[in-house]
N, C-alpha and C positions, 0 to 999 in steps of 0.2 A: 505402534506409532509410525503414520506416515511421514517421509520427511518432507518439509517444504522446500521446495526449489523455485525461485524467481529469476522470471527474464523479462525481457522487454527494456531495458534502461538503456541509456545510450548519450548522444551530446545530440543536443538541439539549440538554435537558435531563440532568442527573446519570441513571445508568441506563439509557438511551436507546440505542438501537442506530441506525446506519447503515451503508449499505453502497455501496462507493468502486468504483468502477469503472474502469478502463484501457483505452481501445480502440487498436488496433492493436499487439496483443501478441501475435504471433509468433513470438515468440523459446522457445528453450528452458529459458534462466535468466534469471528475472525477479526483482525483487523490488517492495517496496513500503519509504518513510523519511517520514521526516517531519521537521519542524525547525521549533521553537517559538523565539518572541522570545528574543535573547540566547544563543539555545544551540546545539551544534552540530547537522547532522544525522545522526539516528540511524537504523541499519536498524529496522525494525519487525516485517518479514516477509520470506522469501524462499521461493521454488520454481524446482524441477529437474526437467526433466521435465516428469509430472505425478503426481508421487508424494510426492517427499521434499521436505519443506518445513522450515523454521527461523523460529522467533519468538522475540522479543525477551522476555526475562524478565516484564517489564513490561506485556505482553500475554498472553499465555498463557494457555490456558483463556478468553480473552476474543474473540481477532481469530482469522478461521480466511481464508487463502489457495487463491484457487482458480482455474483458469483453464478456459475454455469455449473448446473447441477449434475448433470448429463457427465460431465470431464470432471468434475471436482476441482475446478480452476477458480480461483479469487483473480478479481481482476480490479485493478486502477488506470479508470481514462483521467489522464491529465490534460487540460486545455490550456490556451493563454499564457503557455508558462514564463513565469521571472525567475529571474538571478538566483534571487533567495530560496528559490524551488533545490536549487541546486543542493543532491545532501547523497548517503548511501540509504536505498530504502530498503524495508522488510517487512515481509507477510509475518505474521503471531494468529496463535490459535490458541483456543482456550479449553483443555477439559471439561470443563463445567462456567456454563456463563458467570456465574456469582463468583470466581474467583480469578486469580491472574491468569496472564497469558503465559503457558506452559511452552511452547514449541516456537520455535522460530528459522527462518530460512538464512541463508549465508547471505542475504542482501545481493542488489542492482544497483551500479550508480546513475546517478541523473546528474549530466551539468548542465545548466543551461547557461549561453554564452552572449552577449549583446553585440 
């Protein structure tokens, strides 16, 4: 088992873009969640492959997932970002895509600030 390590999180202003990084991401179904104070964690983004990906309503048109095969990095560009953005994120990887996400990174925080 590789571990996942994520960087890139930071404080940014309303609007502001950043972009989250995962290193050792080798797996084939990866995702990215997040979980803000009080709430649960939610998926954010996910990818299969390196094709088919899924976003969370809430991001959309906003976060684009992607993965560099070359480094074994997962990555999340965030755009636009709001308040609500603000949470601690985390890469997850899967053993086997038909089943949960097995692995997971010690998290990045993200606040965004108005």
């Amino acid at each position: 088992q590789v571990p996942l390590v994520e960087s890139g999180g930071g404080s940014v202003q309303v609007g502001g873009s950043l972009r989250l990084s995962c290193a050792g991401s080798g797996y084939r179904c990866m995702g990215w969640f997040r979980q803000a104070p009080g709430k649960e964690r939610e998926v954010v983004a996910s990818i299969r492959g390196f094709g088919a990906t899924y976003y969370a309503d809430s991001v959309k048109g906003r976060f684009t997932i992607s993965k560099d095969i070359a480094t074994n990095t997962l990555y999340l560009q965030m755009s636009s970002l709001k308040p609500e953005d603000t949470a601690m994120y985390y890469c997850a990887a899967k053993r086997d895509c038909s089943g949960e996400y097995n692995y997971w990174g010690q998290g990045t925080q993200v606040t965004v600030s108005s």
